[in-house]
Residue, then its C-alpha position, 0 to 999 in steps of 0.5 A: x478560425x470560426x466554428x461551424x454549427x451543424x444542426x441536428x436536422x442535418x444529421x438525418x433526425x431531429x434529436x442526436x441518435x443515443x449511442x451505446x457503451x457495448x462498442x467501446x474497447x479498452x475499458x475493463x472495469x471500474x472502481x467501486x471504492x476507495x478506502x484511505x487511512x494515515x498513521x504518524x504514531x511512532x512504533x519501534x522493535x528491535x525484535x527479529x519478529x515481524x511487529x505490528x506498525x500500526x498502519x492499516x486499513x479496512x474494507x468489505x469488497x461487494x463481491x467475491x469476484x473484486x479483486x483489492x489493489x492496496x498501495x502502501x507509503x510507509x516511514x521507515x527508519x533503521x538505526x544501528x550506531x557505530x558497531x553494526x555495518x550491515x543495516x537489514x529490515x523488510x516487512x510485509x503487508x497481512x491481510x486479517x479476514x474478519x472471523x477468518x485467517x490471516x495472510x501475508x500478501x505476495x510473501x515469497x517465504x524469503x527472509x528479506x521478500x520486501x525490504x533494504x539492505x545496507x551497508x553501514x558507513x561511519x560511526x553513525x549507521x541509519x537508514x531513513x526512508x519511504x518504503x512503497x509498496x503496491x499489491x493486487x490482492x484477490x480474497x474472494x471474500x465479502x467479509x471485512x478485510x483489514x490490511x496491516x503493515x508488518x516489519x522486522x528488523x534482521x539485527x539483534x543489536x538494530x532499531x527499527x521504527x515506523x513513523x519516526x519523528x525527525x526534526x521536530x516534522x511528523x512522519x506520516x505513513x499512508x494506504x490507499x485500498x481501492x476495489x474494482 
């Protein structure tokens, strides 16, 4: 099938007419900024409190109408041989505002708000995996803000690590924060 021309002249001018963005629907918003940060530094706890895992990101939003979409891929490994049969840990993602307060974001107050729960099977319990995790953050704030990873461990005789390095192959965590 050919193309057809229509000439410009054709459409009751010279030039196309300009056409205005009011009438569309559906669009609500824009990104105004995206911050990245990795983290591969191996940290492990064996604490029943929450402990720093290195991984964390900073931002200053240009208003304090924007609102801080924060996604999170994060390595996580928990160990506990042969006489621990249940494996638990979570963690949390704080917000830190500069010269201000720290905050847990979308903590419930539950011990376990984010986290895993499992079963140990055999003489050699682990748990070995990516945790994700995406918030909506609103701080009405134009300060720096920076997001840190935070995790605990709910078994005194349990290991757990961030960025575990298997095999020889470096883990490595991500977070992405986005404003709009």
């Amino acid at each position: 099938m050919a193309f057809s021309k229509i000439a410009a002249e054709n459409l009751g001018g010279s030039a196309l007419p300009a056409i205005s963005g009011a009438s569309l629907t559906g669009v609500s918003g824009i990104i105004k900024q995206i911050i990245t940060a990795e983290d591969s530094t191996e940290t492990s706890s064996n604490s029943q409190s929450l402990t720093d895992t290195g991984l964390s990101a900073t931002i200053t939003l240009s208003s304090t109408s924007s609102k801080c979409l924060v996604l999170v891929n994060q390595r996580i490994d928990l160990y506990g041989g042969a006489n621990i049969d249940d494996l638990r840990f979570s963690w949390r993602i704080r917000r830190d505002v500069s010269g201000g307060s720290n905050t847990y974001i979308r903590n419930s107050g539950e011990t376990y708000d984010q986290g895993v729960h499992t079963e140990g099977h055999g003489s050699d319990n682990i748990y070995r995996g990516f945790m994700t995790q995406s918030v909506i953050d609103s701080p009405s704030s134009t300060a720096a803000l920076t997001y840190k990873t935070f995790m605990v461990e709910h078994n005194s005789s349990a290991l757990i690590t961030s960025d575990y390095t298997y095999g020889g192959a470096n883990s490595r965590s991500t977070m992405i924060l986005m404003e709009f």
